[in-house]
mmCIF file of the N, C-alpha and C atoms, coordinates in Angstrom:
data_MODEL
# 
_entry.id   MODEL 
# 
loop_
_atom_site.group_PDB 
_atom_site.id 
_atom_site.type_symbol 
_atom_site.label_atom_id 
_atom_site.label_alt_id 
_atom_site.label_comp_id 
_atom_site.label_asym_id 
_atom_site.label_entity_id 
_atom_site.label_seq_id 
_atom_site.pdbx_PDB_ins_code 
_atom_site.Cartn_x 
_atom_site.Cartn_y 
_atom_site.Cartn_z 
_atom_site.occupancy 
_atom_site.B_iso_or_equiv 
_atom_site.pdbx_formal_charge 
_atom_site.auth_seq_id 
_atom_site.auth_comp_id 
_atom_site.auth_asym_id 
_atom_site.auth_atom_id 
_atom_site.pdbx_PDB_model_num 
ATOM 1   N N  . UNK A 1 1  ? 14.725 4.040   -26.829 1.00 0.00 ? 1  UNK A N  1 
ATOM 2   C CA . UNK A 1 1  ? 13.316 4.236   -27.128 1.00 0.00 ? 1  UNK A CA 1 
ATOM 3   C C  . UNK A 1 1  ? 13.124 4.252   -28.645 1.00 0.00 ? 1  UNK A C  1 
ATOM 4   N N  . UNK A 1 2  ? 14.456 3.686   -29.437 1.00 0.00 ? 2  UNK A N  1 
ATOM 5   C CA . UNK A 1 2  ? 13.850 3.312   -30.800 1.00 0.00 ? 2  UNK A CA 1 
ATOM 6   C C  . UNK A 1 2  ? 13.029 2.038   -31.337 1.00 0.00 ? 2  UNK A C  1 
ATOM 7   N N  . UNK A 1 3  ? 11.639 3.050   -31.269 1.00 0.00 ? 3  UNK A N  1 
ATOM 8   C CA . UNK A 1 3  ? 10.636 2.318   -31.723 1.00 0.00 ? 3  UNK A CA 1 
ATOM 9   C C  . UNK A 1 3  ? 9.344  3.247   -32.531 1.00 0.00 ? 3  UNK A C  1 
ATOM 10  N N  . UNK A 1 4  ? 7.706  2.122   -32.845 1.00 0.00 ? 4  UNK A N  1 
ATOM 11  C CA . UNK A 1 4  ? 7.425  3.260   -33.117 1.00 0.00 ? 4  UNK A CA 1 
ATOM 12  C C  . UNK A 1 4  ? 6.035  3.641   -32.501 1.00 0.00 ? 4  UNK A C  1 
ATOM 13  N N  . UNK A 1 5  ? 5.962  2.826   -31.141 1.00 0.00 ? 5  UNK A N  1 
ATOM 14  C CA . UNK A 1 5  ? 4.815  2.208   -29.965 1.00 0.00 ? 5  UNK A CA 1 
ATOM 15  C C  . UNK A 1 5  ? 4.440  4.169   -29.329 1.00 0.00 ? 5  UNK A C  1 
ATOM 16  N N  . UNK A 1 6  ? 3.280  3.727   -29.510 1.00 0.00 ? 6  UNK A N  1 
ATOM 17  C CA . UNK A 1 6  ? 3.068  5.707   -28.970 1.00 0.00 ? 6  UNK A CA 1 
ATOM 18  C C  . UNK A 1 6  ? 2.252  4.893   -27.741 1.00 0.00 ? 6  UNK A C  1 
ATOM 19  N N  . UNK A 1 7  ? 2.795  5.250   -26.585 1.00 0.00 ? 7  UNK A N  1 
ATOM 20  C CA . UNK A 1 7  ? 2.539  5.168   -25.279 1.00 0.00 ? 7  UNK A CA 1 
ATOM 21  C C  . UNK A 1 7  ? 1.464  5.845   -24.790 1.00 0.00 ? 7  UNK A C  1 
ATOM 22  N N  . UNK A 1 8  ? 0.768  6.838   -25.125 1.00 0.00 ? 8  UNK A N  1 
ATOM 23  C CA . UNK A 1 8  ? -0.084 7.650   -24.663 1.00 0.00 ? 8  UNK A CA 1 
ATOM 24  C C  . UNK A 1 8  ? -1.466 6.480   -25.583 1.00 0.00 ? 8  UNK A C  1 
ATOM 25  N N  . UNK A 1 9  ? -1.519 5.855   -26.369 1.00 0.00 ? 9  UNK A N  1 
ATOM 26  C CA . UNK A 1 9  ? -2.238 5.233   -27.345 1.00 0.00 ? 9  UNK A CA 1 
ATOM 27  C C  . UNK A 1 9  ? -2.371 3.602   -26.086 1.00 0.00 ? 9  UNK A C  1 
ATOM 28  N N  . UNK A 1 10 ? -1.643 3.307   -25.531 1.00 0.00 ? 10 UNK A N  1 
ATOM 29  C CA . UNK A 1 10 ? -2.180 2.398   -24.424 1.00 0.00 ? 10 UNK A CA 1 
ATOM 30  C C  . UNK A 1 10 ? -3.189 2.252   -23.637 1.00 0.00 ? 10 UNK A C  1 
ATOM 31  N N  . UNK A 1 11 ? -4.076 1.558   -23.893 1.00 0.00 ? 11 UNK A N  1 
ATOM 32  C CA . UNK A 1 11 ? -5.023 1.310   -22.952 1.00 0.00 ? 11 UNK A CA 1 
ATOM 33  C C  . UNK A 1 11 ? -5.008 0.572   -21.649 1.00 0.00 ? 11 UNK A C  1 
ATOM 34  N N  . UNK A 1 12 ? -5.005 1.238   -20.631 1.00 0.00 ? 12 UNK A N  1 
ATOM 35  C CA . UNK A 1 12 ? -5.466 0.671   -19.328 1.00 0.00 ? 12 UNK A CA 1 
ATOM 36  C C  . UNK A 1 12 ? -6.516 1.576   -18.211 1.00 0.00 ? 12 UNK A C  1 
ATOM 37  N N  . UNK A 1 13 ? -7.269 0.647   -17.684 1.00 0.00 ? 13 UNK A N  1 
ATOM 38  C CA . UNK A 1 13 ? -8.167 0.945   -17.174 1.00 0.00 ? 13 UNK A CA 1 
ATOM 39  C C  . UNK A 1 13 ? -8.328 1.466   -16.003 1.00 0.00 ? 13 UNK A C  1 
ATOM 40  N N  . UNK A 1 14 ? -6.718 1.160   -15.003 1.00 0.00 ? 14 UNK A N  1 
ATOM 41  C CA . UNK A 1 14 ? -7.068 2.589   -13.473 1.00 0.00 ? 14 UNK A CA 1 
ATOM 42  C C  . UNK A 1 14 ? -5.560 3.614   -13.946 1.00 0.00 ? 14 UNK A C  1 
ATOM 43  N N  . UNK A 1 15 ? -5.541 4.143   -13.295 1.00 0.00 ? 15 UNK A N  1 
ATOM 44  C CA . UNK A 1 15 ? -4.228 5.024   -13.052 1.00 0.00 ? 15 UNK A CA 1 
ATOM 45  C C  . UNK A 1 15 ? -3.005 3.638   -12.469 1.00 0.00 ? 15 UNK A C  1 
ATOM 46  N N  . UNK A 1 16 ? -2.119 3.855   -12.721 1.00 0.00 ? 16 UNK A N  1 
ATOM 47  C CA . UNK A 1 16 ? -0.702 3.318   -11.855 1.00 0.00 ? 16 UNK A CA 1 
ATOM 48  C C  . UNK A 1 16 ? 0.515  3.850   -11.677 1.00 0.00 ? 16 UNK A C  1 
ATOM 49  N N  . UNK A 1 17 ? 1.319  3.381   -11.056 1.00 0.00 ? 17 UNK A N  1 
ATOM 50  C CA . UNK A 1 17 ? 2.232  3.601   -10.275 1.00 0.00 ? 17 UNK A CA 1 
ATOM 51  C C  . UNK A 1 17 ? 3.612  3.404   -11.546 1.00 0.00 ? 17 UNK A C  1 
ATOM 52  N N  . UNK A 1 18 ? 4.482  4.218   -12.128 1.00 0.00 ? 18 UNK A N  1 
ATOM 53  C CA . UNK A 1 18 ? 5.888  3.592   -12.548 1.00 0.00 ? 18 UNK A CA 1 
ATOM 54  C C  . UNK A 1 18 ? 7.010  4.640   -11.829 1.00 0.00 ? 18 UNK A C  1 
ATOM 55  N N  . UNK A 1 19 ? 7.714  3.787   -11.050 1.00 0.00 ? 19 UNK A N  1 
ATOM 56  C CA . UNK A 1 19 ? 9.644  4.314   -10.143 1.00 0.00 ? 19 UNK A CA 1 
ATOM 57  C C  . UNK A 1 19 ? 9.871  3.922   -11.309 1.00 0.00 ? 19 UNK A C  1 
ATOM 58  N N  . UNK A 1 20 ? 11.044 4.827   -11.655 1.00 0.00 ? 20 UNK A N  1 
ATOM 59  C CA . UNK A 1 20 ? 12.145 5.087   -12.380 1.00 0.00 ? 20 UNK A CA 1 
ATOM 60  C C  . UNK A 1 20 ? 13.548 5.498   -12.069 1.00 0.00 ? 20 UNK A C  1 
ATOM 61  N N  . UNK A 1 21 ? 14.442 4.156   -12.016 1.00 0.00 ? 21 UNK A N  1 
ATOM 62  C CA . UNK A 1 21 ? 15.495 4.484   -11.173 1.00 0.00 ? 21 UNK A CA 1 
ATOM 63  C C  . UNK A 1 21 ? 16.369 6.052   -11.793 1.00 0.00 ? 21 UNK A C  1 
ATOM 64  N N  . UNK A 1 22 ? 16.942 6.845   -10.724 1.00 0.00 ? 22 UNK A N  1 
ATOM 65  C CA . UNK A 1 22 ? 17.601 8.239   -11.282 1.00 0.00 ? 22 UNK A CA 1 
ATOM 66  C C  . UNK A 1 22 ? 18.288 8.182   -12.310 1.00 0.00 ? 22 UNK A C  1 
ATOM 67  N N  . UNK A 1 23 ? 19.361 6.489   -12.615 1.00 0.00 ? 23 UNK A N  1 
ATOM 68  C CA . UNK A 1 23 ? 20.024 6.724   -13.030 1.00 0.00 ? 23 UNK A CA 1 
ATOM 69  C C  . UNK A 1 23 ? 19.422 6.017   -14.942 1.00 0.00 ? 23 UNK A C  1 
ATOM 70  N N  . UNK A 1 24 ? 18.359 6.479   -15.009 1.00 0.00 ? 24 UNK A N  1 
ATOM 71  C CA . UNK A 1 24 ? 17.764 6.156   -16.465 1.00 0.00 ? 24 UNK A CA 1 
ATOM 72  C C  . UNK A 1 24 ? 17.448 7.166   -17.380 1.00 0.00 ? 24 UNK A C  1 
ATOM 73  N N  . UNK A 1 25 ? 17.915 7.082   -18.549 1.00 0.00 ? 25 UNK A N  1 
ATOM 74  C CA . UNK A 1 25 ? 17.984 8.108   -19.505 1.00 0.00 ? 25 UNK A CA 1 
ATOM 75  C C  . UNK A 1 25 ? 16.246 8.905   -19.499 1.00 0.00 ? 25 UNK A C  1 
ATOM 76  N N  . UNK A 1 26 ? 16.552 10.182  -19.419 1.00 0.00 ? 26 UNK A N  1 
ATOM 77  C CA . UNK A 1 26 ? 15.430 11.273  -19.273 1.00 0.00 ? 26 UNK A CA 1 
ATOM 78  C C  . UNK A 1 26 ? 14.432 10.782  -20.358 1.00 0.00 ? 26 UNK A C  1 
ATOM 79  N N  . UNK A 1 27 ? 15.297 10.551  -21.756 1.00 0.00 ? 27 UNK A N  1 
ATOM 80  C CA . UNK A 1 27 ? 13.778 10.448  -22.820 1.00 0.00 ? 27 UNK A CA 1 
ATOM 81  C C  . UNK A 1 27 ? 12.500 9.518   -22.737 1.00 0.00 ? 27 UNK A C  1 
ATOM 82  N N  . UNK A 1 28 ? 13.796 8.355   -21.733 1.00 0.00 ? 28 UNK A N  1 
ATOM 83  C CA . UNK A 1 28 ? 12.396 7.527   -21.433 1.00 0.00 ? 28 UNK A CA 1 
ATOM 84  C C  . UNK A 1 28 ? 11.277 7.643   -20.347 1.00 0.00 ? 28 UNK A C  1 
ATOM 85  N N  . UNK A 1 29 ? 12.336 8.518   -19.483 1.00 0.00 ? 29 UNK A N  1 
ATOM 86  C CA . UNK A 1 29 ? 10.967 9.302   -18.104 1.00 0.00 ? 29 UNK A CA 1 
ATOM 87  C C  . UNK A 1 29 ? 9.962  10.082  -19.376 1.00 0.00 ? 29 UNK A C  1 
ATOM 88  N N  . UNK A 1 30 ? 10.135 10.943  -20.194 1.00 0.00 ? 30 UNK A N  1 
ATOM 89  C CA . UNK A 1 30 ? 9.845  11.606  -21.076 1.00 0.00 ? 30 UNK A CA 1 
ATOM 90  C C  . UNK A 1 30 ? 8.570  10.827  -21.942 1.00 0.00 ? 30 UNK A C  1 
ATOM 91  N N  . UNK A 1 31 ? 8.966  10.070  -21.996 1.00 0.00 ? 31 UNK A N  1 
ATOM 92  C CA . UNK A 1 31 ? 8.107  9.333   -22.927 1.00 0.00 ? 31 UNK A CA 1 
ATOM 93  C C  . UNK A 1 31 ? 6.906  8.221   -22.284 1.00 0.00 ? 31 UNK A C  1 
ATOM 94  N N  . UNK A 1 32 ? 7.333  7.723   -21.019 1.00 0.00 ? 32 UNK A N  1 
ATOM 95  C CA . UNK A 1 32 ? 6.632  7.292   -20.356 1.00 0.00 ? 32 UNK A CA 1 
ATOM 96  C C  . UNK A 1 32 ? 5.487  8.446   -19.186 1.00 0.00 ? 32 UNK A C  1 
ATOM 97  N N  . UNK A 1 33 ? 6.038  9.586   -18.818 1.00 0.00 ? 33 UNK A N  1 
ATOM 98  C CA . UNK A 1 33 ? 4.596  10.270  -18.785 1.00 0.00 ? 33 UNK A CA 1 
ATOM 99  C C  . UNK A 1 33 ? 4.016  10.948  -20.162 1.00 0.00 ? 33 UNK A C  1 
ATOM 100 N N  . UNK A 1 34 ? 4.029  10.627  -20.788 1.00 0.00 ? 34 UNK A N  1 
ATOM 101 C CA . UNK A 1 34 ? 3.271  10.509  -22.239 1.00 0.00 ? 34 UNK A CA 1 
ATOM 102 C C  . UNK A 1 34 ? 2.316  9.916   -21.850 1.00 0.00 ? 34 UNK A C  1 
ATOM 103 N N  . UNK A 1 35 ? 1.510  9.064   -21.063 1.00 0.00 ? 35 UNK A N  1 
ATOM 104 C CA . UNK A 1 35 ? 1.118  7.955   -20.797 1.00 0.00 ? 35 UNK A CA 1 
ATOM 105 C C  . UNK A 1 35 ? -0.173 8.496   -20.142 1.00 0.00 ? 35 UNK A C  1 
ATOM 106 N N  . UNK A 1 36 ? -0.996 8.641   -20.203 1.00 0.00 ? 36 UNK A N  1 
ATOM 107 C CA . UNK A 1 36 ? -2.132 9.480   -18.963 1.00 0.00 ? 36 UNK A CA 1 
ATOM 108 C C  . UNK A 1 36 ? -2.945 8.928   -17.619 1.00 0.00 ? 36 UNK A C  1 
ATOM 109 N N  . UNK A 1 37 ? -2.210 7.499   -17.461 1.00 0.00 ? 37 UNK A N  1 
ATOM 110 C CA . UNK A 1 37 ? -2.815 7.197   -16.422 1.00 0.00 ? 37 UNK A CA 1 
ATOM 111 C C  . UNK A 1 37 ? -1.494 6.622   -15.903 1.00 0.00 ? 37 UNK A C  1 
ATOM 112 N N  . UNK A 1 38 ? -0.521 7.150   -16.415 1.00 0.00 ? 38 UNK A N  1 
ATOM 113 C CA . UNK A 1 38 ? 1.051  6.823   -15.081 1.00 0.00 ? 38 UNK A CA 1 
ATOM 114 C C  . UNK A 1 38 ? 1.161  7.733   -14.626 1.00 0.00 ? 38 UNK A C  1 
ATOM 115 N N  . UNK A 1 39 ? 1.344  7.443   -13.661 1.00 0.00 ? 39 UNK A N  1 
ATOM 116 C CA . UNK A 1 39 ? 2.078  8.384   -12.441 1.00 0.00 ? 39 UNK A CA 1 
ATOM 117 C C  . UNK A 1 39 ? 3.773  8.103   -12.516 1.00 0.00 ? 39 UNK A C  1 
ATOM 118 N N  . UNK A 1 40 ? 4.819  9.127   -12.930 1.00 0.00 ? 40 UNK A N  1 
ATOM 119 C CA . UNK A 1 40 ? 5.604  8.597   -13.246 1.00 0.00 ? 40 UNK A CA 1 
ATOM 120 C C  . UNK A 1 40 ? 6.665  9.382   -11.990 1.00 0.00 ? 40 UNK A C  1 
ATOM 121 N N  . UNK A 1 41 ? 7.163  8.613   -11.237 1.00 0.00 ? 41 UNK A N  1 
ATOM 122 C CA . UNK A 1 41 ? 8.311  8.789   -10.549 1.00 0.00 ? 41 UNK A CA 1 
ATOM 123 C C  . UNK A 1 41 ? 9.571  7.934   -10.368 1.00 0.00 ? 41 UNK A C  1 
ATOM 124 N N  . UNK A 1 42 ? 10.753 9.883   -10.435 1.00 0.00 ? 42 UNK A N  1 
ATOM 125 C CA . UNK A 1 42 ? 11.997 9.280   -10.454 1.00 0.00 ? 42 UNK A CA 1 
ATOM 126 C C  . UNK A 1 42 ? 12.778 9.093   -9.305  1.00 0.00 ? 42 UNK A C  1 
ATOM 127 N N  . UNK A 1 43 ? 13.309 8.199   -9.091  1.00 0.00 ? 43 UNK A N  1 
ATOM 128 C CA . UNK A 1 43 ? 13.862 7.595   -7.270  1.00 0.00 ? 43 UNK A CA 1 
ATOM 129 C C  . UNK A 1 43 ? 14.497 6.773   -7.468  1.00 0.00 ? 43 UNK A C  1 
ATOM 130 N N  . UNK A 1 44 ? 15.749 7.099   -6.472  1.00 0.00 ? 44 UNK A N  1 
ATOM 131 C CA . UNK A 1 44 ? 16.905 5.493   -6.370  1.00 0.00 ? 44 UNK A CA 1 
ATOM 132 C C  . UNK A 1 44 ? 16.518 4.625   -5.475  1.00 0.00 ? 44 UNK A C  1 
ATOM 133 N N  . UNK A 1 45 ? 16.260 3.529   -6.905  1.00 0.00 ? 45 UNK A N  1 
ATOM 134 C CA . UNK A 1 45 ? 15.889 2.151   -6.506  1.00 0.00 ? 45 UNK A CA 1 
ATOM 135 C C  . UNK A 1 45 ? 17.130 1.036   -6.141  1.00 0.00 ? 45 UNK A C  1 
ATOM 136 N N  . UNK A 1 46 ? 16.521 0.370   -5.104  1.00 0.00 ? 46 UNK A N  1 
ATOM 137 C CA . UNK A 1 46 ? 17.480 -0.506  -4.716  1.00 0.00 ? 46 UNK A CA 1 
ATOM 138 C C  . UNK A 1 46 ? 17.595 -1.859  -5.828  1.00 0.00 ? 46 UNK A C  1 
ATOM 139 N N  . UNK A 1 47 ? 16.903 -2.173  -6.132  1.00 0.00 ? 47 UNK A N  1 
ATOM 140 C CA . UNK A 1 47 ? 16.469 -3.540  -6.970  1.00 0.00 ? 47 UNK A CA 1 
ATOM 141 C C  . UNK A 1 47 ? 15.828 -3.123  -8.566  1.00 0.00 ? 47 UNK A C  1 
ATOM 142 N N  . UNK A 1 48 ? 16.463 -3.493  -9.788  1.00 0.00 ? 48 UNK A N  1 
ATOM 143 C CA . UNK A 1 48 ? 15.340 -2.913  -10.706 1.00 0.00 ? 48 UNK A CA 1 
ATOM 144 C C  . UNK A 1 48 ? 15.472 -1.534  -11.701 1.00 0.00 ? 48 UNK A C  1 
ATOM 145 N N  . UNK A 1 49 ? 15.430 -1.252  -12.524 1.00 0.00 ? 49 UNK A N  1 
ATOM 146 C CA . UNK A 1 49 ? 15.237 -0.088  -13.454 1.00 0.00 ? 49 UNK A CA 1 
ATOM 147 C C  . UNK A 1 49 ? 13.972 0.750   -13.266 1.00 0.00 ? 49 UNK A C  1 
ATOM 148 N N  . UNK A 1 50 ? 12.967 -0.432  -12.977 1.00 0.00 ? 50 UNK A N  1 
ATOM 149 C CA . UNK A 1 50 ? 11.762 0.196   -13.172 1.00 0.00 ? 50 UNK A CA 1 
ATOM 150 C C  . UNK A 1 50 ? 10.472 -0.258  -12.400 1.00 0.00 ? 50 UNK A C  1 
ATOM 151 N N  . UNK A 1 51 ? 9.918  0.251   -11.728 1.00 0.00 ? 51 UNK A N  1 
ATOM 152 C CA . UNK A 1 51 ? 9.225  -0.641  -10.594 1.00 0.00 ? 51 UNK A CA 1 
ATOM 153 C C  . UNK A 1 51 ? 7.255  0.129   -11.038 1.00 0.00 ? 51 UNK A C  1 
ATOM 154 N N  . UNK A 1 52 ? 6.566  -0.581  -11.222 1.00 0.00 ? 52 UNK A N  1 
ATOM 155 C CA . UNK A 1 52 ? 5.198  -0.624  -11.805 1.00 0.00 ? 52 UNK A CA 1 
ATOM 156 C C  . UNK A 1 52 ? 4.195  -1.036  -10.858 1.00 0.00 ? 52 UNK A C  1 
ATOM 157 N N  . UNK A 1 53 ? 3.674  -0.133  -10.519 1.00 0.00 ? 53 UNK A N  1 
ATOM 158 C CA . UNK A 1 53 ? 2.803  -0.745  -9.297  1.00 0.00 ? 53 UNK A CA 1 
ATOM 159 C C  . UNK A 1 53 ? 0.987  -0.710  -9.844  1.00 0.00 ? 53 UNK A C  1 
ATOM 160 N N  . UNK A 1 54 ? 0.183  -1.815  -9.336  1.00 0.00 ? 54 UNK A N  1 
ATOM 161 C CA . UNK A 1 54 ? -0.761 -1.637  -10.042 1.00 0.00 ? 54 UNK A CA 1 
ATOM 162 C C  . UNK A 1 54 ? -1.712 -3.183  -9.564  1.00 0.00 ? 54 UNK A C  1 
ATOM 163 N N  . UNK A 1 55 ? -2.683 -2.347  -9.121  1.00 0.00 ? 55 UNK A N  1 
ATOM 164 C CA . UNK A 1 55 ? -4.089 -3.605  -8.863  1.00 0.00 ? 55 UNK A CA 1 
ATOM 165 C C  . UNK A 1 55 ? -3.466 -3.965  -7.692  1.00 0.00 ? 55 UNK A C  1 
ATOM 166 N N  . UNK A 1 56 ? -2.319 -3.357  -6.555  1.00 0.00 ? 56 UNK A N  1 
ATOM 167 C CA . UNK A 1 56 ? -1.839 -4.148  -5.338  1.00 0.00 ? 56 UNK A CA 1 
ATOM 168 C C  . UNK A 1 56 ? -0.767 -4.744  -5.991  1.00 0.00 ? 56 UNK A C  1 
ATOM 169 N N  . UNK A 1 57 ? -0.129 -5.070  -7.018  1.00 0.00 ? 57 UNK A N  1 
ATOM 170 C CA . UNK A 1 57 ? 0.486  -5.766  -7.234  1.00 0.00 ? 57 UNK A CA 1 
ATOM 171 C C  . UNK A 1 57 ? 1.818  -4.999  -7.953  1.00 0.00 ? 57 UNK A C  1 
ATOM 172 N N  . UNK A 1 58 ? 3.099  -5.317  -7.526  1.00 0.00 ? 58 UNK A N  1 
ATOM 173 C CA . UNK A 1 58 ? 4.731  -4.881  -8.074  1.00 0.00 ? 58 UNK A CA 1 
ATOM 174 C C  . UNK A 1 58 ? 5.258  -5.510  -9.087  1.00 0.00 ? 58 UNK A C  1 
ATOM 175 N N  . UNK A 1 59 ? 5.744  -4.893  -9.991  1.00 0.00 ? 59 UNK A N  1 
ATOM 176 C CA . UNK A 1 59 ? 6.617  -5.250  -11.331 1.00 0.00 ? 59 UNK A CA 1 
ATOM 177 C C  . UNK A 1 59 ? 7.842  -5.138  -11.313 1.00 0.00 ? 59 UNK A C  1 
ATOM 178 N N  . UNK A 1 60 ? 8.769  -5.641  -11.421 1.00 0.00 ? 60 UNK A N  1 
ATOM 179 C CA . UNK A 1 60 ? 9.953  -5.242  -11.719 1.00 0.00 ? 60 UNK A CA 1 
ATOM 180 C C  . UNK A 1 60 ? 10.873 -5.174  -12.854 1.00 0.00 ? 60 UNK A C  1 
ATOM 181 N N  . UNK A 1 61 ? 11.349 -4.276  -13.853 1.00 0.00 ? 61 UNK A N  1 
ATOM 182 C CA . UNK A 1 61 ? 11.668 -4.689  -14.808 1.00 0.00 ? 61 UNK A CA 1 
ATOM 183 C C  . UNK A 1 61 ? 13.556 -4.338  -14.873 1.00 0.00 ? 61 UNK A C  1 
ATOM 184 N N  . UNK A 1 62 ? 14.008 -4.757  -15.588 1.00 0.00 ? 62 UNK A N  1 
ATOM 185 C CA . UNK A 1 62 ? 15.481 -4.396  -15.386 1.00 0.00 ? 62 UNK A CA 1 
ATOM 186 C C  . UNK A 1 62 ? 15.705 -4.510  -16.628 1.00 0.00 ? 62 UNK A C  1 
ATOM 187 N N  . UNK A 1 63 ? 16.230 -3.263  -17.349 1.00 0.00 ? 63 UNK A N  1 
ATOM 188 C CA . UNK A 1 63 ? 16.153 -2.936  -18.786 1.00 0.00 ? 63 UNK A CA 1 
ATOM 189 C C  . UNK A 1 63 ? 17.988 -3.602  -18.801 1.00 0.00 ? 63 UNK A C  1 
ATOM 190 N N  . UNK A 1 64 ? 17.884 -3.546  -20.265 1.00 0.00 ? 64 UNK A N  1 
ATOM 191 C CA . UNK A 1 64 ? 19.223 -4.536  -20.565 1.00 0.00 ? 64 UNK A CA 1 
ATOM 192 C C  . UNK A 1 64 ? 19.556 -3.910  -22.183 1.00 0.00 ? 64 UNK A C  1 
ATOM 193 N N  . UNK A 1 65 ? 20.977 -3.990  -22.773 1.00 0.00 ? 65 UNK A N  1 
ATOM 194 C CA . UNK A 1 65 ? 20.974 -3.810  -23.556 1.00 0.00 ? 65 UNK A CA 1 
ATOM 195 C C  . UNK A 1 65 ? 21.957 -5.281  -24.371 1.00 0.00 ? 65 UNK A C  1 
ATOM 196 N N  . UNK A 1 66 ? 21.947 -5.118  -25.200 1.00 0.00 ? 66 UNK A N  1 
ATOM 197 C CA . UNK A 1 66 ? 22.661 -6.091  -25.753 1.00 0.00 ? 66 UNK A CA 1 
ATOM 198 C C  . UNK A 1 66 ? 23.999 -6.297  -25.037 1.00 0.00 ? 66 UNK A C  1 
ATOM 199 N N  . UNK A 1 67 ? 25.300 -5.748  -25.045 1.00 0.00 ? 67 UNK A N  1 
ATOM 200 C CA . UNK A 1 67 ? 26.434 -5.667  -24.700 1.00 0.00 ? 67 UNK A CA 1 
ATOM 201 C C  . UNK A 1 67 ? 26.160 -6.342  -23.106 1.00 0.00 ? 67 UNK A C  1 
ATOM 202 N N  . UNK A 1 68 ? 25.230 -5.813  -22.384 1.00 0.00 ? 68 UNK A N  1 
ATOM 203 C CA . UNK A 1 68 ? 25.033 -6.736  -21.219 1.00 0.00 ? 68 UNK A CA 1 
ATOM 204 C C  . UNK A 1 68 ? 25.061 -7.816  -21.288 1.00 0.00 ? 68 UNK A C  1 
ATOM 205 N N  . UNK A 1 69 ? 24.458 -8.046  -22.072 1.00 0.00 ? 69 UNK A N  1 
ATOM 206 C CA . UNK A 1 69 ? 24.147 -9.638  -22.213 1.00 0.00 ? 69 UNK A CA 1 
ATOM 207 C C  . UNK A 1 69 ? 26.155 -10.742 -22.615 1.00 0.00 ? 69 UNK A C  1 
ATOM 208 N N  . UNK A 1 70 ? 26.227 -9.888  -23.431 1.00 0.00 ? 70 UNK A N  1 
ATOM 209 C CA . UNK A 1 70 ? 27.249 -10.666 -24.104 1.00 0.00 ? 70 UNK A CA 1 
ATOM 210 C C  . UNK A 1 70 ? 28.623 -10.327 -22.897 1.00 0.00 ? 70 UNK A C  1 
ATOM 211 N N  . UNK A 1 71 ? 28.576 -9.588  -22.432 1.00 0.00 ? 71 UNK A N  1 
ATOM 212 C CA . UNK A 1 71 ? 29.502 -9.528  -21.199 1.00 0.00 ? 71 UNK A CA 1 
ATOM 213 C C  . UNK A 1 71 ? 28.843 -10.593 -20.089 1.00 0.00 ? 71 UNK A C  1 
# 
């Protein structure tokens, strides 16, 4: 979460949905209900880091770090 994006400063217009798989570092559960219209829950996901639900519609994101990549 080094950055310098203030999450609560996001604009969107209904409430939504973000799963957060268990096994993801707390600061970013932390920082993502910062957020006032997420609903932020933590749950083992089968597929995904991070699952965003919103307007009917699913996100999936799968966070990565460098070393992933290069392996």
């Amino acid at each position: 979460v080094g950055h310098n994006m203030r999450v609560e400063s996001i604009e969107v217009e209904a409430p939504f949905e973000i799963r957060v798989d268990e096994r993801e570092p707390q600061q970013i559960v932390d920082e993502l209900r910062r957020c006032p219209m997420a609903k932020v829950v933590v749950a083992s996901l089968e597929i995904g880091d991070y699952l965003i639900e919103a307007n009917g519609k699913t996100i999936v994101v799968e966070r990565k770090a460098i070393v992933d990549f290069q392996q």
